[in-house]
C-alpha positions as CSV (number, residue, x, y, z in Angstrom):
1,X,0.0,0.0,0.0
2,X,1.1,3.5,-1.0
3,X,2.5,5.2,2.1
4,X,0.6,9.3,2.0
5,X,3.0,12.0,2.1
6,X,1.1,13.8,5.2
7,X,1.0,12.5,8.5
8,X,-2.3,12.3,10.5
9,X,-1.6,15.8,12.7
10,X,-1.1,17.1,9.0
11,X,-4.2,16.1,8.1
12,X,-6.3,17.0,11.2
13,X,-4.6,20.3,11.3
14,X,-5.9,20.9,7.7
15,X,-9.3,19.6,8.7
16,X,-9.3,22.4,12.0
17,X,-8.4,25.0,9.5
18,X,-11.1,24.6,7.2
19,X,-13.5,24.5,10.5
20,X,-11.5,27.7,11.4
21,X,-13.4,29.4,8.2
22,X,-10.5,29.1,5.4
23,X,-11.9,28.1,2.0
24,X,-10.8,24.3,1.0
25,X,-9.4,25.7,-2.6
26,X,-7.3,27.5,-0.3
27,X,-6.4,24.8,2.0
28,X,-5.8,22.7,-0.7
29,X,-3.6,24.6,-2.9
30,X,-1.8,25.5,-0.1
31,X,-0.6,21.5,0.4
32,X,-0.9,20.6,-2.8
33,X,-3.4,18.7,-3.0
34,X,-6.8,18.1,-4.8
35,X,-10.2,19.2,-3.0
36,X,-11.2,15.2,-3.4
37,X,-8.1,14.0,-1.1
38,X,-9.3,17.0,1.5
39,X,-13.0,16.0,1.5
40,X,-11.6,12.5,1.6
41,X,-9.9,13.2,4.2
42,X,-12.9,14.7,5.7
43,X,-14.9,11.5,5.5
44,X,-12.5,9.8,7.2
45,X,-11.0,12.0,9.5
46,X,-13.6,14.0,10.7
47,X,-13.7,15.5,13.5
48,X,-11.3,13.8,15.1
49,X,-8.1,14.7,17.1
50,X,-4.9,13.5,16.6
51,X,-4.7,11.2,19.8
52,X,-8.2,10.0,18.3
53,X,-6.3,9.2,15.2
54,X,-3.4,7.2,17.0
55,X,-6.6,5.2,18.9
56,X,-7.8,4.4,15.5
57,X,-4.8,3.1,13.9
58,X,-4.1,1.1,16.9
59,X,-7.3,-0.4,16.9
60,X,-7.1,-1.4,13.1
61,X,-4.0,-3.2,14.1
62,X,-5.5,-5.0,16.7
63,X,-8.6,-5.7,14.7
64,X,-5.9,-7.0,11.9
65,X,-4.5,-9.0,14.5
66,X,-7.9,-10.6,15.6
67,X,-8.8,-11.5,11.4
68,X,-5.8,-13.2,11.1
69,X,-6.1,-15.4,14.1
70,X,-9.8,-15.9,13.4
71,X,-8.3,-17.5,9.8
72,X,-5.7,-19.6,11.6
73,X,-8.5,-21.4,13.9
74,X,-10.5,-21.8,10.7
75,X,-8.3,-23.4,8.9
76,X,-7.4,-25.9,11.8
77,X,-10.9,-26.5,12.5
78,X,-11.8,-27.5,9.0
79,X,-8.7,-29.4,9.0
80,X,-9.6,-31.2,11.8
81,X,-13.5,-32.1,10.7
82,X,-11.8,-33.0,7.3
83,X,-9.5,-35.5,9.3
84,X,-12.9,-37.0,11.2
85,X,-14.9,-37.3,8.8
86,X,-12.1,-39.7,6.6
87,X,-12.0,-41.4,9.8
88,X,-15.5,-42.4,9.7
C-alpha cells in the first residue's frame, strides 16, 4: 500500500483550519493537494483529534490481529472435521 506524504496531525490540522473558516481551494492549494483528497480526508478524518487518530490506527492493528487469528482457527478447524470425517 502506498505510504501518504502527510502524517495524520497534518491532516487533522488541515481539517481544523477549514473548520476555522479558510476556503478548502485554499487549503488545498496551499498542500498541494486536490479538493477530493481534503473532503476525503474529511470523511475519514472528521472530527477527530490526533490522539483520536493514534486510537484508531491502533485499533485497526489490533482488529488486523484478531482476522488473522480468526483465519488460523479456521483453517485448523476445518482441518480437523476433514481429518474426522475420513476417519468415519
Amino acid at each position: 500500500m502506498k505510504k501518504g506524504r502527510f502524517s495524520e496531525a497534518q491532516i487533522v490540522s488541515a481539517l481544523k483550519k477549514q473548520e476555522a473558516g479558510i476556503a478548502v481551494k485554499e487549503i488545498c492549494r496551499e498542500l498541494g493537494i486536490s479538493e477530493a483528497t481534503f473532503y476525503n480526508w474529511k470523511a475519514k478524518y472528521g472530527g477527530m483529534e490526533v490522539n483520536d487518530v493514534a486510537k484508531m490506527k491502533q485499533m485497526e492493528a489490533e482488529i488486523s490481529e484478531y482476522k488473522k487469528i480468526v483465519a488460523e482457527l479456521s483453517l485448523e478447524n476445518r482441518a480437523m472435521k476433514n481429518l474426522i470425517s475420513k476417519k468415519l
